[in-house]
HTML snippet that shows the backbone in 3Dmol.js (N, CA, C, O; Angstrom):
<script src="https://3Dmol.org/build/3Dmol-min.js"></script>
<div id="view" style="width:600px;height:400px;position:relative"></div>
<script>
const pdb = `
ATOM      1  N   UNK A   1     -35.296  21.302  91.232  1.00  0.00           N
ATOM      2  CA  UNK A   1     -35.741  19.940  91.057  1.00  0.00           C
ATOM      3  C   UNK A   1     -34.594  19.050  90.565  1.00  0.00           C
ATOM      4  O   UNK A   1     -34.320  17.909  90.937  1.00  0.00           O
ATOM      5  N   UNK A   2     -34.001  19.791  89.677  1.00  0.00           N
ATOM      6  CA  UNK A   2     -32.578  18.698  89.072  1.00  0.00           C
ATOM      7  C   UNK A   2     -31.648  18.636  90.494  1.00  0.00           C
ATOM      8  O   UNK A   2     -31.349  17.531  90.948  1.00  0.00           O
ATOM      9  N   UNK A   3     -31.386  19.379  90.898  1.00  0.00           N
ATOM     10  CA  UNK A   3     -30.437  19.571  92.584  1.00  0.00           C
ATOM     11  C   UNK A   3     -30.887  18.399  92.873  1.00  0.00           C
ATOM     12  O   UNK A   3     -30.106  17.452  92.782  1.00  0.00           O
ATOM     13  N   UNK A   4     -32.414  18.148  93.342  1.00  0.00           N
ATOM     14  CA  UNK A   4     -32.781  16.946  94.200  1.00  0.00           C
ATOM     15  C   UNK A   4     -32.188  15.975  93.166  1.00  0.00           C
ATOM     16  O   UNK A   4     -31.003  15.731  93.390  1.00  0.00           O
ATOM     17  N   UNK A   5     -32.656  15.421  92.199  1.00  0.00           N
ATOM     18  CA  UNK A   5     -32.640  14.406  91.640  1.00  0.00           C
ATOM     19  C   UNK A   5     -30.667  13.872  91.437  1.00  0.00           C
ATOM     20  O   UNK A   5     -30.002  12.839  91.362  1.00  0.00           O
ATOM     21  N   UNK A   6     -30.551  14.721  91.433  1.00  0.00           N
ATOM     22  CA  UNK A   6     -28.762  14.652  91.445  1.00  0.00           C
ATOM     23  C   UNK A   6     -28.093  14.417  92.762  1.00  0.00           C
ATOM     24  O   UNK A   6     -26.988  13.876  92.735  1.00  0.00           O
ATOM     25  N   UNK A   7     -28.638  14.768  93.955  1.00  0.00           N
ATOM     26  CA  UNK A   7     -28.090  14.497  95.290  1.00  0.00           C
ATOM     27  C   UNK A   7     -29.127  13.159  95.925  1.00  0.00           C
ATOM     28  O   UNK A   7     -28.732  12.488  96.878  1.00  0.00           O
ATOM     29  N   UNK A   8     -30.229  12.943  95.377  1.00  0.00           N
ATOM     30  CA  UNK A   8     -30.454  11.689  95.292  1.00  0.00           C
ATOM     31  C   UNK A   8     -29.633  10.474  94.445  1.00  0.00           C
ATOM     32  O   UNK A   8     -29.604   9.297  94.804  1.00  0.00           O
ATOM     33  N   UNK A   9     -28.986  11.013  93.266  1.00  0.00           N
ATOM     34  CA  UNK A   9     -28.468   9.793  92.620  1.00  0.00           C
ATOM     35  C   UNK A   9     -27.026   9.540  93.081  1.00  0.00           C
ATOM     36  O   UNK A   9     -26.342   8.543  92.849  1.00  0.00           O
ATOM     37  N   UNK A  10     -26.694  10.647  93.786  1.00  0.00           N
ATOM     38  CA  UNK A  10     -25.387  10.835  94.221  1.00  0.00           C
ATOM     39  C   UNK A  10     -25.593   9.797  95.872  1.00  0.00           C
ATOM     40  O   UNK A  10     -24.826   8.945  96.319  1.00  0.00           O
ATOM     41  N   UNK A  11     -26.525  10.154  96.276  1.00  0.00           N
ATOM     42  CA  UNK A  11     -27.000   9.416  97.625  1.00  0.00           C
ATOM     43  C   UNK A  11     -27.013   7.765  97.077  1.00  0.00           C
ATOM     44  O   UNK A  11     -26.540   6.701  97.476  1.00  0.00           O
ATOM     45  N   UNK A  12     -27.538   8.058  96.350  1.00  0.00           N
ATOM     46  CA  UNK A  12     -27.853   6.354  95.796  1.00  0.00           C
ATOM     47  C   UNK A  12     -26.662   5.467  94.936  1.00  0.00           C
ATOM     48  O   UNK A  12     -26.477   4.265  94.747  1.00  0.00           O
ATOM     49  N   UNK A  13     -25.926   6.781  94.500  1.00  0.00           N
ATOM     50  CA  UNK A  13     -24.183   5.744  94.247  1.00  0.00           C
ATOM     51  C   UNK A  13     -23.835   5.753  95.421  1.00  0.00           C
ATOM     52  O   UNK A  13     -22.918   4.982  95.139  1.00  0.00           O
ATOM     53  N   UNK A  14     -23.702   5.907  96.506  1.00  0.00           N
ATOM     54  CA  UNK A  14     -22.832   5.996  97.691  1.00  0.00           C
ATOM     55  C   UNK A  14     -23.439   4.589  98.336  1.00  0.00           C
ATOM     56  O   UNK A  14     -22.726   3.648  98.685  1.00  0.00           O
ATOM     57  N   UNK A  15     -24.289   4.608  98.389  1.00  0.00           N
ATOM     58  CA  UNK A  15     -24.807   3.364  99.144  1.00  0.00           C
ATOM     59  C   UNK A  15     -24.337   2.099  98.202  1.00  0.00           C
ATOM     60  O   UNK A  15     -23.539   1.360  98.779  1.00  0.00           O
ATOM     61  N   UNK A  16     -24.547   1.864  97.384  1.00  0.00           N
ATOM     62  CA  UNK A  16     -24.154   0.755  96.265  1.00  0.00           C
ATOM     63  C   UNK A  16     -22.805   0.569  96.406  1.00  0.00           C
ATOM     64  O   UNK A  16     -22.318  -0.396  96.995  1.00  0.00           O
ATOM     65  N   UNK A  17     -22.106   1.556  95.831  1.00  0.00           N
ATOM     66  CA  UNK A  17     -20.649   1.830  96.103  1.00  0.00           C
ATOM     67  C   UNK A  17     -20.114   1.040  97.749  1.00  0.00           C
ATOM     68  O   UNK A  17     -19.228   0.191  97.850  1.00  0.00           O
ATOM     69  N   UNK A  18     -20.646   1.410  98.484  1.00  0.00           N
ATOM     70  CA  UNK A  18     -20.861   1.027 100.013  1.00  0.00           C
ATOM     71  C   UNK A  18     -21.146  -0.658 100.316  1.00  0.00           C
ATOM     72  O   UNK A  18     -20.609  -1.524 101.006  1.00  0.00           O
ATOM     73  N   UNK A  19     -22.210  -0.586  99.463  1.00  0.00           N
ATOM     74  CA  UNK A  19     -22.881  -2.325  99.852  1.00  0.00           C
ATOM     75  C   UNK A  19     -21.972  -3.408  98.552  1.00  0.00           C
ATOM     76  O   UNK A  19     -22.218  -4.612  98.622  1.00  0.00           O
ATOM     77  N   UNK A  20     -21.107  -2.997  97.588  1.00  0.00           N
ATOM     78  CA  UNK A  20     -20.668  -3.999  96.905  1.00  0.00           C
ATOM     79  C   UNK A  20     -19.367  -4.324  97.290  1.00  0.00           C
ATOM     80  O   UNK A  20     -18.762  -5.300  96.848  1.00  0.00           O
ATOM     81  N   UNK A  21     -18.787  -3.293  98.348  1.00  0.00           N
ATOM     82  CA  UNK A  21     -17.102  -3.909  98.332  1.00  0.00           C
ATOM     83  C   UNK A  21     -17.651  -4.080  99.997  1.00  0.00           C
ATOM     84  O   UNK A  21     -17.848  -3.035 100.617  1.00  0.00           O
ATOM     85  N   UNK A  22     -17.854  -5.204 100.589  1.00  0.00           N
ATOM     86  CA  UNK A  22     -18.016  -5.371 101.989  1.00  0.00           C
ATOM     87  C   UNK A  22     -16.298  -6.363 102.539  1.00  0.00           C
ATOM     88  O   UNK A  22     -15.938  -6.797 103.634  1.00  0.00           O
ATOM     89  N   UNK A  23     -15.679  -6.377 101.245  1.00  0.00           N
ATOM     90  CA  UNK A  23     -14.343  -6.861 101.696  1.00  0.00           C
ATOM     91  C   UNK A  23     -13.181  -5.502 102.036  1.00  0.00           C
ATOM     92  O   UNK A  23     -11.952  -5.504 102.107  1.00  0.00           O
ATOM     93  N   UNK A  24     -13.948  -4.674 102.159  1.00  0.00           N
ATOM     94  CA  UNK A  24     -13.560  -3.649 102.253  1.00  0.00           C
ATOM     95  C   UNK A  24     -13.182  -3.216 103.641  1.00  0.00           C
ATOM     96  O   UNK A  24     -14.133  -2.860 104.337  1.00  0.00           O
ATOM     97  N   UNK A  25     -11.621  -3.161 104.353  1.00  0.00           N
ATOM     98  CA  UNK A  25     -11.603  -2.786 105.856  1.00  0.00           C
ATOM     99  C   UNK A  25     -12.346  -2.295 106.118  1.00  0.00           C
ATOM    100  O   UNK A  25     -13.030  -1.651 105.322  1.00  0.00           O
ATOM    101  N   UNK A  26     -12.657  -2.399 107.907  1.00  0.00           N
ATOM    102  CA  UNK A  26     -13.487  -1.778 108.345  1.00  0.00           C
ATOM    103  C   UNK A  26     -13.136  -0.589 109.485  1.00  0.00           C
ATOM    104  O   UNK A  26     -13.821   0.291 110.006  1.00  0.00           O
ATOM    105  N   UNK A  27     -11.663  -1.021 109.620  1.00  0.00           N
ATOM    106  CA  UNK A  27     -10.956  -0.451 110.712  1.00  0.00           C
ATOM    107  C   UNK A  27      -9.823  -0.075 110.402  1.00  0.00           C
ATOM    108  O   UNK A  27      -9.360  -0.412 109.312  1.00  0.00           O
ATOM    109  N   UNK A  28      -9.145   0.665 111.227  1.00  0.00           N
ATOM    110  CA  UNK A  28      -7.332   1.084 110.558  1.00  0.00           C
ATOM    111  C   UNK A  28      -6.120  -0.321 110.440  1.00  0.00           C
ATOM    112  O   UNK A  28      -5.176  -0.604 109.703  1.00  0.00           O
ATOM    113  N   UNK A  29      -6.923  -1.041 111.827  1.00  0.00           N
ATOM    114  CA  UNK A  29      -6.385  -2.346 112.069  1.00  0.00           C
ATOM    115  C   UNK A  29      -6.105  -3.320 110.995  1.00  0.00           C
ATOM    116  O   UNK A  29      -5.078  -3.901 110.645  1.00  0.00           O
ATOM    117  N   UNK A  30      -7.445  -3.326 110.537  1.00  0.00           N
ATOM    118  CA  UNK A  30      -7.555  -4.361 109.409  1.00  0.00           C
ATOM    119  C   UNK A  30      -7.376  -3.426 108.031  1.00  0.00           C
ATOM    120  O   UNK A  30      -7.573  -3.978 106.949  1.00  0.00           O
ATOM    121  N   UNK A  31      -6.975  -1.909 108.069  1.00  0.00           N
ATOM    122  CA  UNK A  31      -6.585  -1.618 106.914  1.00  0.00           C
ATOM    123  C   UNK A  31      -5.492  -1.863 107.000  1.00  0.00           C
ATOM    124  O   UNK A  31      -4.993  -2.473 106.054  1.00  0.00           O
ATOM    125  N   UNK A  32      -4.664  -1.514 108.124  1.00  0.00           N
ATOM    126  CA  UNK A  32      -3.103  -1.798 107.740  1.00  0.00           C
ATOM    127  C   UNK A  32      -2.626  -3.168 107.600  1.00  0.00           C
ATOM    128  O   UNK A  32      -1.543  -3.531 107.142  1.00  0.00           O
ATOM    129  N   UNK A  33      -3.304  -3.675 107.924  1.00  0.00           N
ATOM    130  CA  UNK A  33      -2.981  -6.086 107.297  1.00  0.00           C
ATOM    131  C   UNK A  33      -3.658  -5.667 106.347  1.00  0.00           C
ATOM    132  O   UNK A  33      -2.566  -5.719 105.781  1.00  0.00           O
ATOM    133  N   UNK A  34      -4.479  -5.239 105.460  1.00  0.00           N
ATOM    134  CA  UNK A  34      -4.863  -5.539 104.057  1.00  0.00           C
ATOM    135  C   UNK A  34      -3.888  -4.908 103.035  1.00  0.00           C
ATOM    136  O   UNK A  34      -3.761  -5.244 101.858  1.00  0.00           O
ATOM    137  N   UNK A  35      -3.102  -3.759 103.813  1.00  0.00           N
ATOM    138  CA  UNK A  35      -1.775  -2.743 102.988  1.00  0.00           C
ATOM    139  C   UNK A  35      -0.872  -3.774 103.164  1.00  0.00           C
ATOM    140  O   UNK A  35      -0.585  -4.346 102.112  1.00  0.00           O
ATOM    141  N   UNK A  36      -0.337  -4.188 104.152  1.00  0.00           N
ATOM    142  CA  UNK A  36       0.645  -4.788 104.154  1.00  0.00           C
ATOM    143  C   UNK A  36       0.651  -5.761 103.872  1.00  0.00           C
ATOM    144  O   UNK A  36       1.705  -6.396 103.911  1.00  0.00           O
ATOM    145  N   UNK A  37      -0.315  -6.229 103.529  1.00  0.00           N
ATOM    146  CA  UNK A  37      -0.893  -7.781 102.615  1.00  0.00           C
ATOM    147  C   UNK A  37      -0.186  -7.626 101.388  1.00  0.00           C
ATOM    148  O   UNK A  37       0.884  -8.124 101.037  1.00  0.00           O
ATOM    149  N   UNK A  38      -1.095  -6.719 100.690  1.00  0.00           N
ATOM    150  CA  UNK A  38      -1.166  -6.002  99.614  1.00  0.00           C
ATOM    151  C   UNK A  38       0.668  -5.542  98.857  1.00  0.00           C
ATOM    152  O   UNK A  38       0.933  -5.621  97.657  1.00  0.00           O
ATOM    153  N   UNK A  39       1.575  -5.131  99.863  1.00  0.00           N
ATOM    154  CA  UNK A  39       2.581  -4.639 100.003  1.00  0.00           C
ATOM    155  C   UNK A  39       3.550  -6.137  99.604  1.00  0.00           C
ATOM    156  O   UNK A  39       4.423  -6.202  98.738  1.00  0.00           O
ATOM    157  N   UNK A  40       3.176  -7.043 100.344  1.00  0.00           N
ATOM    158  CA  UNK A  40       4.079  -7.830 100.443  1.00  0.00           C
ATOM    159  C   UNK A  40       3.771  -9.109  99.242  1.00  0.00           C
ATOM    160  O   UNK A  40       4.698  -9.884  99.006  1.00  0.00           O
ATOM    161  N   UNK A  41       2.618  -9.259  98.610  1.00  0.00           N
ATOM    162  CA  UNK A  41       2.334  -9.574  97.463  1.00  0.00           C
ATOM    163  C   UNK A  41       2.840  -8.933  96.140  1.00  0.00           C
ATOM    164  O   UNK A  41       2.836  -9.374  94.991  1.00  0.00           O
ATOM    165  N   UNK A  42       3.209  -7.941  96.579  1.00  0.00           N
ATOM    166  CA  UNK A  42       3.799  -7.113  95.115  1.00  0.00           C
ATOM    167  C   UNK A  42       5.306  -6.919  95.672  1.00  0.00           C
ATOM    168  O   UNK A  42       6.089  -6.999  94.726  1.00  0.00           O
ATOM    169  N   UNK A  43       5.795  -6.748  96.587  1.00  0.00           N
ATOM    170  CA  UNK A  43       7.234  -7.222  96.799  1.00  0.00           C
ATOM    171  C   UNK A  43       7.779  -8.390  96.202  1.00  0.00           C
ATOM    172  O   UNK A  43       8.847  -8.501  95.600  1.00  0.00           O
ATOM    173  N   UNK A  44       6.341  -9.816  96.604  1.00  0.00           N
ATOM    174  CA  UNK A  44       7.453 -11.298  96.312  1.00  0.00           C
ATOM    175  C   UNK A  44       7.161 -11.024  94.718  1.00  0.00           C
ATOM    176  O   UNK A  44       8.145 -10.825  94.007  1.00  0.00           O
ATOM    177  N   UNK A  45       6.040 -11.008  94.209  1.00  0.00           N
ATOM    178  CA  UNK A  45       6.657 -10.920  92.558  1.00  0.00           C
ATOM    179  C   UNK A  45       7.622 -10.096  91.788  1.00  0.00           C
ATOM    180  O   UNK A  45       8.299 -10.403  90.806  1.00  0.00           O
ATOM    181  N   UNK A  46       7.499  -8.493  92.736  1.00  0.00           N
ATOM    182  CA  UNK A  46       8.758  -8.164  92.353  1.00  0.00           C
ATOM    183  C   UNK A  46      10.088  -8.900  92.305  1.00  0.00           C
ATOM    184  O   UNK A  46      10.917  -9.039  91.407  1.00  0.00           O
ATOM    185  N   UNK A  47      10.020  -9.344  93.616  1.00  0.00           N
ATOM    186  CA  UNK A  47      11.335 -10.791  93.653  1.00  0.00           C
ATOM    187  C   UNK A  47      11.580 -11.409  92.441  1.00  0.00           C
ATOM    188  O   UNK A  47      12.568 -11.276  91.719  1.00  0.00           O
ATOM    189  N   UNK A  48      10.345 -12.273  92.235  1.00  0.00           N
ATOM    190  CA  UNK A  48      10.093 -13.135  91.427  1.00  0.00           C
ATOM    191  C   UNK A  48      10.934 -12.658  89.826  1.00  0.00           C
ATOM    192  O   UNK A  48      11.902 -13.183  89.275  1.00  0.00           O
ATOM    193  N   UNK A  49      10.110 -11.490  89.425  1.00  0.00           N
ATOM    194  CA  UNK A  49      10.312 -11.046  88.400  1.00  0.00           C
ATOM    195  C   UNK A  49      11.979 -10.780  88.241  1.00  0.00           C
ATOM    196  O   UNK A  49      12.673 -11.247  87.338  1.00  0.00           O
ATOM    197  N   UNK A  50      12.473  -9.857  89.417  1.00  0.00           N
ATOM    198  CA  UNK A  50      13.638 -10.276  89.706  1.00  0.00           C
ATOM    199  C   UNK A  50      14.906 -10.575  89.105  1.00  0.00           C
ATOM    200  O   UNK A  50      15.856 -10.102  88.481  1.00  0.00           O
ATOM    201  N   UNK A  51      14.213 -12.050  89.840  1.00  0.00           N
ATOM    202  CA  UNK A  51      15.212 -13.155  89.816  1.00  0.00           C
ATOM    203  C   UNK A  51      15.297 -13.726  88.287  1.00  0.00           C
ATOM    204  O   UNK A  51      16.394 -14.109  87.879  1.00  0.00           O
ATOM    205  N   UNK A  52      14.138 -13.788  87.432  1.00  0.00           N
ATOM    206  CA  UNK A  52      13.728 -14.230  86.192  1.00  0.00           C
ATOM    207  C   UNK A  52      14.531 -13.537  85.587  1.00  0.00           C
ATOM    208  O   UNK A  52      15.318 -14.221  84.933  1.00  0.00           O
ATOM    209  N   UNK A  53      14.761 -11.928  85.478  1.00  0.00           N
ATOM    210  CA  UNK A  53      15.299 -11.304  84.829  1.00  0.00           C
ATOM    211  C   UNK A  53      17.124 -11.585  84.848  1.00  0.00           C
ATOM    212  O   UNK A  53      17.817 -11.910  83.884  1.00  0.00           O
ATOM    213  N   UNK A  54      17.545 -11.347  86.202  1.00  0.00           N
ATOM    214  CA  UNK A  54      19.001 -12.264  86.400  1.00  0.00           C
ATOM    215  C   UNK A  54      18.896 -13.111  85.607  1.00  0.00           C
ATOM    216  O   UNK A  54      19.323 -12.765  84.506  1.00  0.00           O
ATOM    217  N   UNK A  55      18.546 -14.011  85.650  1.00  0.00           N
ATOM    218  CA  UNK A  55      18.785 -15.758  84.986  1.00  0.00           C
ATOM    219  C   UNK A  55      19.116 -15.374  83.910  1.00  0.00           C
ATOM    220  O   UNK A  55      20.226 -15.486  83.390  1.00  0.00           O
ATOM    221  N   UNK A  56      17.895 -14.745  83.365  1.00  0.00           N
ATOM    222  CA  UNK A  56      17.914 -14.345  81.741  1.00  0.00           C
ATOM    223  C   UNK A  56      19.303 -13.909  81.048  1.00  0.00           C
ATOM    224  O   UNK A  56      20.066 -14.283  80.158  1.00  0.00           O
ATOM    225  N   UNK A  57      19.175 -12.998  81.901  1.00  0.00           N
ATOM    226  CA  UNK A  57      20.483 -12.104  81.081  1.00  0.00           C
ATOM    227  C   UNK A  57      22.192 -12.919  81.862  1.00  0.00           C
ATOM    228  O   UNK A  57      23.212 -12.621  81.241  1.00  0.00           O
ATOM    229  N   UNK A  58      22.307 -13.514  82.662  1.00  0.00           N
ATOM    230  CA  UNK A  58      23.527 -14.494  82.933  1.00  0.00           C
ATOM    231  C   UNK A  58      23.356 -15.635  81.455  1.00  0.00           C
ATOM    232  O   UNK A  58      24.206 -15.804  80.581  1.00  0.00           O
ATOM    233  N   UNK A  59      21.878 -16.346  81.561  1.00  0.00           N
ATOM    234  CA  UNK A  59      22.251 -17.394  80.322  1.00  0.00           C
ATOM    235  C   UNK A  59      22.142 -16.187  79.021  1.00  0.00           C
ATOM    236  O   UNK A  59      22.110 -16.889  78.010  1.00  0.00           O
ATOM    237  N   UNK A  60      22.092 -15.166  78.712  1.00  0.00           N
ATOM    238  CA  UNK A  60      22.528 -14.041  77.511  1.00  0.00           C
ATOM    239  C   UNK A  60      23.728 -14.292  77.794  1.00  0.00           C
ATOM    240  O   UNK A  60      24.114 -15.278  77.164  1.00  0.00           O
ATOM    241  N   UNK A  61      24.848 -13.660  78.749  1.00  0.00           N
ATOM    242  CA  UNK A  61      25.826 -13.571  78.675  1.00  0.00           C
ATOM    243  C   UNK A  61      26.698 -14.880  78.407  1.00  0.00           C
ATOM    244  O   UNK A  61      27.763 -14.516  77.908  1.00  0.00           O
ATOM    245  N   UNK A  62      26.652 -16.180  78.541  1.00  0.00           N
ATOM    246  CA  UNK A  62      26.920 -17.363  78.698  1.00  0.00           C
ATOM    247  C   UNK A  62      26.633 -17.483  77.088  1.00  0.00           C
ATOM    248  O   UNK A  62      27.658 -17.559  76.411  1.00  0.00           O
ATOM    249  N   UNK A  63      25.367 -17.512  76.363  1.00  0.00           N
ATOM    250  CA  UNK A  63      25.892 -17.416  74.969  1.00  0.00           C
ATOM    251  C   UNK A  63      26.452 -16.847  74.501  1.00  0.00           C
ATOM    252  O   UNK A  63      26.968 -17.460  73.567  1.00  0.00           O
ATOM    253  N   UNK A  64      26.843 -15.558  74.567  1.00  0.00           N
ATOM    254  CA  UNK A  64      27.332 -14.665  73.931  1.00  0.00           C
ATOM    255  C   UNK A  64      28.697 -14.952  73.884  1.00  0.00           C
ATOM    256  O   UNK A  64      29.424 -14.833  72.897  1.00  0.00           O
ATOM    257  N   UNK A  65      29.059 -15.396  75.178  1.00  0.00           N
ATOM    258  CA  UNK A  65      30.455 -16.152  75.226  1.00  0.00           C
ATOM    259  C   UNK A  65      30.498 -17.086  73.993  1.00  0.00           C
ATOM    260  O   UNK A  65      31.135 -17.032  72.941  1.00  0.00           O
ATOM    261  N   UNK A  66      29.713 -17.847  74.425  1.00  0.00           N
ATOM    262  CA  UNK A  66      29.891 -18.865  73.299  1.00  0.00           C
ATOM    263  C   UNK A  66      29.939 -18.314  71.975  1.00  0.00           C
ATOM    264  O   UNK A  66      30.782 -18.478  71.093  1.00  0.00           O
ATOM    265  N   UNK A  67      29.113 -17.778  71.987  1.00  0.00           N
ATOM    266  CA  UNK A  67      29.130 -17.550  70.522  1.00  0.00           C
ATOM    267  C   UNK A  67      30.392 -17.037  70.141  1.00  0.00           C
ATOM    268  O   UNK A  67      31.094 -17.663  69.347  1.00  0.00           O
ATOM    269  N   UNK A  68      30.931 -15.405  70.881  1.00  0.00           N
ATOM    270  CA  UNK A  68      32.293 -15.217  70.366  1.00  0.00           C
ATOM    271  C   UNK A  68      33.521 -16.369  70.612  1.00  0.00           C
ATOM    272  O   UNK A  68      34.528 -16.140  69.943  1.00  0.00           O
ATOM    273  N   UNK A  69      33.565 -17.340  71.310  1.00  0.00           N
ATOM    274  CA  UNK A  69      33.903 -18.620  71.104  1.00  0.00           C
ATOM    275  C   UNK A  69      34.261 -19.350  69.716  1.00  0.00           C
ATOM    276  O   UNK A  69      35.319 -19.745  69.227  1.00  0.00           O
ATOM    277  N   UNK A  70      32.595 -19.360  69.192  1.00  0.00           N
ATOM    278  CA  UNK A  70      32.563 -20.160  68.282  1.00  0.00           C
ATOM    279  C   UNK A  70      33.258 -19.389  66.965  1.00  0.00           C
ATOM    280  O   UNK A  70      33.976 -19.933  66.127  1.00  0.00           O
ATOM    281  N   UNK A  71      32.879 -18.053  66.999  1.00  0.00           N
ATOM    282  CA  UNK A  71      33.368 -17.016  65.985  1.00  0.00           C
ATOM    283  C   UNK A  71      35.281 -17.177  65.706  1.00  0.00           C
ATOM    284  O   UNK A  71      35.998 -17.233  64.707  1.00  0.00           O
ATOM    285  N   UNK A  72      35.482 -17.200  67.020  1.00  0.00           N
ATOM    286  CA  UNK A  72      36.955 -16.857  67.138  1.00  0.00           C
ATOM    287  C   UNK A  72      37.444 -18.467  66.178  1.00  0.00           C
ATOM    288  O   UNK A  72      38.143 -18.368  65.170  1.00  0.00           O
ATOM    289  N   UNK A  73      37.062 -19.541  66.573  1.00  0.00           N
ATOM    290  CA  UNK A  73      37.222 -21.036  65.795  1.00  0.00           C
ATOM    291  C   UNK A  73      37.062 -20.907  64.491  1.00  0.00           C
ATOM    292  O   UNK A  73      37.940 -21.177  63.671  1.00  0.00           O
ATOM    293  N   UNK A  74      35.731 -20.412  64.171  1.00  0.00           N
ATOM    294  CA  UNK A  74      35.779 -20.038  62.659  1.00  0.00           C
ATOM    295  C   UNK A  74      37.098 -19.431  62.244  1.00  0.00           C
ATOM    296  O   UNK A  74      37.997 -19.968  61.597  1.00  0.00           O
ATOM    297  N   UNK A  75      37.046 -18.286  62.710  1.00  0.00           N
ATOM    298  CA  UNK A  75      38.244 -17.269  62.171  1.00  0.00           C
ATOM    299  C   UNK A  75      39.386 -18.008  61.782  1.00  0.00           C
ATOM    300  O   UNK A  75      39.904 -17.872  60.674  1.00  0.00           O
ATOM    301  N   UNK A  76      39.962 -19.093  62.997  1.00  0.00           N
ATOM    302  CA  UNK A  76      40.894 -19.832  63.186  1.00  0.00           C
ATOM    303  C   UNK A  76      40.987 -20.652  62.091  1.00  0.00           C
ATOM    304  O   UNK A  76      42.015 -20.582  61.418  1.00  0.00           O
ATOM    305  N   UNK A  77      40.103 -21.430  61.775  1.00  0.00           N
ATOM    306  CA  UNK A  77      39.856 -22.244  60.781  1.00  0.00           C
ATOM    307  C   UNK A  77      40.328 -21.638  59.506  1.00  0.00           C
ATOM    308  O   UNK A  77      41.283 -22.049  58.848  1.00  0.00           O
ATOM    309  N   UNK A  78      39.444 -20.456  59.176  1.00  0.00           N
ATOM    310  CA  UNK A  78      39.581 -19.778  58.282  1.00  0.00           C
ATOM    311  C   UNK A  78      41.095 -19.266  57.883  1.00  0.00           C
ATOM    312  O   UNK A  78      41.462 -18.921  56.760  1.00  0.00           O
ATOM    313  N   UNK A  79      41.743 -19.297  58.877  1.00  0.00           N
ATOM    314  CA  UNK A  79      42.992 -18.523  58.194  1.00  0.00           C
ATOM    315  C   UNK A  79      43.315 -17.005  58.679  1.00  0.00           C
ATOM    316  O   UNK A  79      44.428 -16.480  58.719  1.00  0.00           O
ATOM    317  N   UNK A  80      41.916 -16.363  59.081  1.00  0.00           N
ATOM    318  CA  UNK A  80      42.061 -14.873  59.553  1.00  0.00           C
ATOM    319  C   UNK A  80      42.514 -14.919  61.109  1.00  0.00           C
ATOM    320  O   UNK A  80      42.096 -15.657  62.001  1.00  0.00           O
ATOM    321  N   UNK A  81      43.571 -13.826  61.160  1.00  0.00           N
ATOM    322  CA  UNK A  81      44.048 -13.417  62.610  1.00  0.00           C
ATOM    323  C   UNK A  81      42.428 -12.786  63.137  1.00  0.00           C
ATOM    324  O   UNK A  81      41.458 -12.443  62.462  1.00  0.00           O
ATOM    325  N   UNK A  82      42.601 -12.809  64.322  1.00  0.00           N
ATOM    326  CA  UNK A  82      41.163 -12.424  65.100  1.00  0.00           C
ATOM    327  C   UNK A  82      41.535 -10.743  65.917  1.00  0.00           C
ATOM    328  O   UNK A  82      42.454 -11.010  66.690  1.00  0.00           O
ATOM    329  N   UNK A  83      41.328  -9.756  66.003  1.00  0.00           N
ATOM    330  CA  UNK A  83      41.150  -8.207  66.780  1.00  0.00           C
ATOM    331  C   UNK A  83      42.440  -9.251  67.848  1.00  0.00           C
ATOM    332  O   UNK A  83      42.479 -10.357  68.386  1.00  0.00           O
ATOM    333  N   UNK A  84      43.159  -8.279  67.710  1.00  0.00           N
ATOM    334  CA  UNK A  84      43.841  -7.780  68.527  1.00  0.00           C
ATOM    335  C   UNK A  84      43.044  -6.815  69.846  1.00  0.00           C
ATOM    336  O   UNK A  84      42.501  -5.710  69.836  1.00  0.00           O
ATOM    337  N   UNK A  85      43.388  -8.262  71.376  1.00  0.00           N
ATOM    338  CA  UNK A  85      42.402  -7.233  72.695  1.00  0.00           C
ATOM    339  C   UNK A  85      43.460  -6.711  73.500  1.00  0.00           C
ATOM    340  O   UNK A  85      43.204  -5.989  74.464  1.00  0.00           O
TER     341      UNK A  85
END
`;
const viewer = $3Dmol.createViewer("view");
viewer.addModel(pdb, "pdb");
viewer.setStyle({}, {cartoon: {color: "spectrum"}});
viewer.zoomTo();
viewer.render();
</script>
C-alpha cells in the first residue's frame, strides 16, 4: 500500500514538475538556442566583469605610482637619500 502511495506521489511530482516550467525547450533545436543563449549571456558578463577588473587594477597601479612619487618628494624634502634601484 505505501509502494502505491509513493509511485503515486512520485507520478504526481512529475506532472507538476512538467506543467510549471512550460518555458522549458521542447526540442533539441530550441534546446541548443536556449544553451547558447544561456552561454553567451554569461560570456558578455564575464567580459564585463573583465574589463571592470582591468580598469581597477591599471587605476591601482597609477596610484601606487603616485604615491611612491609622492613618498620619494617627502624623502627629498626631508633630507633622506631614497633606496638605491
Amino acid at each position: 500500500m505505501a509502494d502505491i502511495k509513493q509511485e503515486l506521489k512520485s507520478a504526481d511530482d512529475q506532472q507538476n514538475y512538467a506543467g510549471s516550467n512550460s518555458n522549458d525547450p521542447k526540442n533539441v533545436q530550441e534546446l541548443t538556442q536556449y544553451v547558447q543563449t544561456l552561454l553567451q549571456g554569461m560570456q558578455d558578463k564575464f567580459q564585463t566583469m573583465s574589463d571592470q577588473i582591468i580598469t581597477r587594477i591599471d587605476e591601482m597601479g597609477n596610484r601606487i605610482d603616485d604615491l611612491e612619487k609622492n613618498i620619494a618628494d617627502l624623502m627629498t624634502q626631508a633630507g633622506v637619500e631614497g633606496p638605491d634601484k
